[in-house]
N, C-alpha and C positions, 0 to 999 in steps of 0.2 A: 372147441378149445376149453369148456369148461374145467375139464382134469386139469390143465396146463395153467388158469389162472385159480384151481382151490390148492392147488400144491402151492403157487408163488405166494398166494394168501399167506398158506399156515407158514412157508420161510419167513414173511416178512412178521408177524406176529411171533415169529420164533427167537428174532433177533438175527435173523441169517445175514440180511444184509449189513456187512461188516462198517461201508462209508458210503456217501452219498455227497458227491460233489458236483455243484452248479456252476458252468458256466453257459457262455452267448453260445445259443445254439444246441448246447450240447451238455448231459447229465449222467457222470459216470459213476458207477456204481461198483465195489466190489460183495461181494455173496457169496454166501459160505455153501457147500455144499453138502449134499448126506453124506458124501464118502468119504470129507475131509479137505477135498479139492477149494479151491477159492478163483471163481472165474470174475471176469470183468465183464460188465453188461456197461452198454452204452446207447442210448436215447436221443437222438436228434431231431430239434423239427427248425424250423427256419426263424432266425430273427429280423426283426424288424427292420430295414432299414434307416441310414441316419436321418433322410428325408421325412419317413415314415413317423422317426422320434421326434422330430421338430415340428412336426404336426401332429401330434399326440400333447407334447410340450405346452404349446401354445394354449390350445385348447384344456388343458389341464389347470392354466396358470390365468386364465379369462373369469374361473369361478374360483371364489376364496374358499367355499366349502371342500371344494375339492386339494387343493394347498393344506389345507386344515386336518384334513383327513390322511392325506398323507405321510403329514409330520409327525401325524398320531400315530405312524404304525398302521395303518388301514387305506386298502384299498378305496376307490369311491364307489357307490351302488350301482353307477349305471354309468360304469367305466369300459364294459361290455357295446355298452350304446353306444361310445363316443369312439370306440376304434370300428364300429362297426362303419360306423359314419365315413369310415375312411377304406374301408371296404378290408377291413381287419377284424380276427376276434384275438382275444386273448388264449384261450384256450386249444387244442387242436381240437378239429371236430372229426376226424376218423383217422383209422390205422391209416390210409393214405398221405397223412400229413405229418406221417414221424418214419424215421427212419433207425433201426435197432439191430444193433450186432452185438456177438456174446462170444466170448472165443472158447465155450466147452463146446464139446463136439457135437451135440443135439444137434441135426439138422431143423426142426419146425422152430422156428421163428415167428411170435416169441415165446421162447424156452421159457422155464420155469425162473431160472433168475430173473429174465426179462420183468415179468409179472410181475415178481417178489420187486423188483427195483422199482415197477410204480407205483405198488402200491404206497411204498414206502415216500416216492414225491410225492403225491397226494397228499399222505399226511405233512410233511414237510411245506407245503403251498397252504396247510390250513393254520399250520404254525407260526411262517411267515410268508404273509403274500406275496410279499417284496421278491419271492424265489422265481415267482410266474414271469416278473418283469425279469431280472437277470439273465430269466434264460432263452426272455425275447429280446437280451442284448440290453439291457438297460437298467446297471444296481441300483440300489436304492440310495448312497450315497450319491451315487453322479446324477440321477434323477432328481432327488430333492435340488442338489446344484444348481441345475438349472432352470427348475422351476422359481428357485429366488432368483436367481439373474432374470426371469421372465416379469417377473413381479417387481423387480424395482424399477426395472426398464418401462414396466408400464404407470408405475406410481408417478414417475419421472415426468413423465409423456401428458401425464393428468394434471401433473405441477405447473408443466410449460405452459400448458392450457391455458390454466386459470391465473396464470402470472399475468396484470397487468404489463402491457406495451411501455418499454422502456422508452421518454422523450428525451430530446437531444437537450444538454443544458445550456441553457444560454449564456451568450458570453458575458465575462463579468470584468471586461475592460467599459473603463468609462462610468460604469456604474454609477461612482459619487460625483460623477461630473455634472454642475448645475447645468440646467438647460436654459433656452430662452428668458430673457429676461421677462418675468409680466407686464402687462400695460400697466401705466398708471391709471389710478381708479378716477373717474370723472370728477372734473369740480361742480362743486354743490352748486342749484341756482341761489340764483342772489334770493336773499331773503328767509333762505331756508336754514330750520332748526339745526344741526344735527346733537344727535343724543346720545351718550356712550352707552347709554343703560338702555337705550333702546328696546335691546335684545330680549332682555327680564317682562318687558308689557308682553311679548310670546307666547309666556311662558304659566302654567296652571299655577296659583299660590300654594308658597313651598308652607307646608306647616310646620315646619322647624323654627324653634328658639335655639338662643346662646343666652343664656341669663334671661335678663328682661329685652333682649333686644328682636325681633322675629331676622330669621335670615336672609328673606329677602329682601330685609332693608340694608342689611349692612353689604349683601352682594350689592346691590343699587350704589349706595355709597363707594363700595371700591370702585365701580365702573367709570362713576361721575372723577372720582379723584384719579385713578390710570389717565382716562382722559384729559385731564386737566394738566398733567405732570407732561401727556405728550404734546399740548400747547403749549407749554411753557417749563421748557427744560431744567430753569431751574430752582422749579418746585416750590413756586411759590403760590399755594395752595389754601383759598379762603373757605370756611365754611365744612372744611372736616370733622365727620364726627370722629373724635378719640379713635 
């Protein structure tokens, strides 16, 4: 068939093929003839199924290079690998895997349009790859589609993850309601000191001043006189410093 693909050659290099339409399945082509004629050639090989896309999908939308790549306009390197993975290639790999009809009268199939009309996809799949997938059933608009609905679904998924465990709140009846009354505090034994400033011998010497006075005299002093004012309500208080 060499004759029959350097003749589609020089049609397709000639401009013969007049349109070149992709769809699922199937690439129709009209070609212009030497004699004037203009025949229809037509190119089938099998698309993917939905199954087939949703596992394609998935897997496409698992790598962000791959999402990246796509958005760009560009197929992924080793996009070949991952349908292979699934017992698919992208490509067909022999005349056995396309089916082609031309309605000019040549009987050998395929006819010189036939040729001319692949060579012309070819170029067309180098121009945009996105042709390859359409015509395994899958544009490139609806593909990107749902590889974002793939990616947020799984962003989502990542979010739940790592979402802290919502706890139940507790209830807020009662809340300001005082509880138990406390024990009263033991009485002192007989004979013993107590001391309001107590607390202050605890405690490291503060080295603060207020003027000429050091602070933790005049804390001392407030402790000793609070105390004193709560012996004796009303406040009749000997020996305060100012």
């Amino acid at each position: 068939m060499g004759t029959t693909f350097s003749v589609g050659r020089r049609y397709a290099r000639a401009g013969h093929v007049r349109s070149l339409t992709i769809s699922s399945s199937v690439v129709t082509a009209l070609v212009l003839d030497e004699d004037g004629a203009t025949y229809r050639s037509r190119i089938a090989t099998r698309a993917f199924s939905a199954a087939d896309w949703s596992r394609i999908e998935r897997a496409l939308a698992q790598e962000a290079i791959h999402a990246a790549k796509l958005l760009a306009g560009q197929l992924p390197d080793d996009l070949d690998r991952i349908l292979g993975g699934f017992g698919l290639s992208l490509f067909p790999q022999s005349l056995a895997d396309l089916v082609m009809d031309c309605d000019c009268p040549g009987w050998q199939k395929p006819c010189r349009h036939l040729t001319a009309a692949c060579y012309v996809l070819a170029e067309s799949f180098d121009n945009d790859p996105f042709g390859i997938l359409a015509w395994r059933g899958k544009g490139r608009d609806e593909l990107l589609e749902q590889l974002r609905g793939h990616r947020v679904s799984a962003l989502s998924h990542i979010a739940a993850e790592a979402r802290p465990e919502r706890t139940e709140a507790q209830p807020t009846a009662g809340f300001w309601t005082a509880g138990p009354r406390l024990p009263k505090p033991p009485e002192p034994l007989p004979g013993t000191v107590v001391r309001s400033d107590a607390i202050l011998d605890q405690l490291d010497a503060l080295e603060l001043t207020v003027g000429r006075f050091e602070v933790g005299d005049l804390l001392r002093d407030a402790y000793r006189t609070l105390g004193c004012e709560a012996k004796d309500p009303a406040g009749t208080v000997e020996g305060n410093r100012g």
